[in-house]
C-alpha positions as CSV (number, residue, x, y, z in Angstrom):
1,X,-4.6,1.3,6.2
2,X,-3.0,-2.3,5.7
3,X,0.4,-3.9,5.8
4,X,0.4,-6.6,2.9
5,X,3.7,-9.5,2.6
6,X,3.8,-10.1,-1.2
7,X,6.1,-12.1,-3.2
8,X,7.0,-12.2,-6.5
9,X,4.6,-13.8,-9.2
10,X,4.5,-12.0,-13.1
11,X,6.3,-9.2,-11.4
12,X,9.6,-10.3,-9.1
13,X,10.5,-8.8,-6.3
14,X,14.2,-7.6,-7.1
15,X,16.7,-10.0,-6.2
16,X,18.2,-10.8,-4.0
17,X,15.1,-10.2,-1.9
18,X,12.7,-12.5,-2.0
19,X,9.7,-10.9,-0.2
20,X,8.2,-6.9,0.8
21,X,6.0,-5.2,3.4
22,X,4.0,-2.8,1.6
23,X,1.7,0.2,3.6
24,X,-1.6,0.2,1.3
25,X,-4.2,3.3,1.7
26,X,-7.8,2.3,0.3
27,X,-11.1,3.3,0.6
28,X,-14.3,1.1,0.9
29,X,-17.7,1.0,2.3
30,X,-16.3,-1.1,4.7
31,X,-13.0,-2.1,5.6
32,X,-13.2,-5.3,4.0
33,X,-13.8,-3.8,0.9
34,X,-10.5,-1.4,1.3
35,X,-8.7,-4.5,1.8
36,X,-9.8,-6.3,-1.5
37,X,-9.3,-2.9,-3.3
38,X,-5.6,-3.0,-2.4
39,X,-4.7,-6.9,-2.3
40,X,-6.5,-6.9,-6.0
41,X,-4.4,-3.7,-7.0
42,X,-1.6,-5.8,-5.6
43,X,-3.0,-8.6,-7.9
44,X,-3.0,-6.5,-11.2
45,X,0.6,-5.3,-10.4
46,X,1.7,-9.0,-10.7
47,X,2.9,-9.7,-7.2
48,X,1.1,-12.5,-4.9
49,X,0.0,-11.5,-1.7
50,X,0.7,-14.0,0.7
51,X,-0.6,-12.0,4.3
52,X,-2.7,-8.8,5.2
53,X,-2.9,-7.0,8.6
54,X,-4.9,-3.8,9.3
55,X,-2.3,-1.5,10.1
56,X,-4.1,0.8,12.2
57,X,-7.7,1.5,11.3
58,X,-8.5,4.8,9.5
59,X,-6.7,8.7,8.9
60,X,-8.7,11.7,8.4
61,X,-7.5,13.0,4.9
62,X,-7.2,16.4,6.2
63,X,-4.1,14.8,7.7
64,X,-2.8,13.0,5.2
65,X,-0.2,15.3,4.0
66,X,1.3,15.8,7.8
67,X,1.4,12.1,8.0
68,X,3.2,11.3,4.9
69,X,5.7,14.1,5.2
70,X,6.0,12.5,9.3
71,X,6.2,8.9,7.7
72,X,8.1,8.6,4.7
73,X,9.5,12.7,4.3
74,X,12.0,11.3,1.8
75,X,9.2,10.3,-0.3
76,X,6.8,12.9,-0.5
77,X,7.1,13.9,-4.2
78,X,5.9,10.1,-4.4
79,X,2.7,10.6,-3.0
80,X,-0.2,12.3,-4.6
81,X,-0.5,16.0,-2.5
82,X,-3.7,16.1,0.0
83,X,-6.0,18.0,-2.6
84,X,-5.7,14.7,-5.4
85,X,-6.2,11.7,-2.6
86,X,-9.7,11.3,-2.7
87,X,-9.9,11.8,-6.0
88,X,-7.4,8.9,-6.5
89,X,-9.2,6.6,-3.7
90,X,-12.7,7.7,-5.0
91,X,-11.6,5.4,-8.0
92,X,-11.4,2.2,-6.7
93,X,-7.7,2.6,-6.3
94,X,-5.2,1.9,-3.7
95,X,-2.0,4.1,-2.9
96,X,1.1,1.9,-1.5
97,X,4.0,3.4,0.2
98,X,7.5,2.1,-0.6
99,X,7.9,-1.4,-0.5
100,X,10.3,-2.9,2.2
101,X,11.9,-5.7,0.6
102,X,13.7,-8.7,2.4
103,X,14.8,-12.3,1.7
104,X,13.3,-14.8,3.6
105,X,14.6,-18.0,4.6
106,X,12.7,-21.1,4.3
């Protein structure tokens, strides 16, 4: 799991935010390569990525749909259900939870 910051590049972030946090999910033979999966999902979406933390490592996906119904329960028809995530993931894919816009004061 990792937190990206993106702005808006050929896709804007709605205004009158200027910025989001986004929670990415991505699977890699290493971490690194989670990480580029996402931020070059993010990429194809049209947004620039401007920061990346690791949020916290990895989940077993036998958990996955506890923690999205714990996380984000007004979401859940959002997510794919536990049975389709790794075949999602298992694509070179990323799944993002909602995106927490702000604007941001230079």
């Amino acid at each position: 799991m990792f937190t990206f910051k993106i702005e808006s590049g050929q896709t804007e972030v709605p205004p009158p935010m200027t910025c989001a946090y986004v929670l990415a999910y991505a699977v890699g033979d290493s971490p690194t390569r989670a990480a580029e999966i996402a931020w070059n999902e993010l990429r194809a979406m049209g947004y620039v990525v401007t920061d990346m933390n690791p949020t916290g490592g990895q989940m077993a996906l036998d958990d996955w749909d506890l923690h999205i119904s714990e996380r984000w329960p007004e979401f859940v028809d959002h997510f794919p259900k536990q049975k389709d995530v790794l075949e999602v993931l298992a694509k070179d894919n990323a799944i993002f939870g909602p995106f927490a816009g702000f604007e941001e004061s230079h």
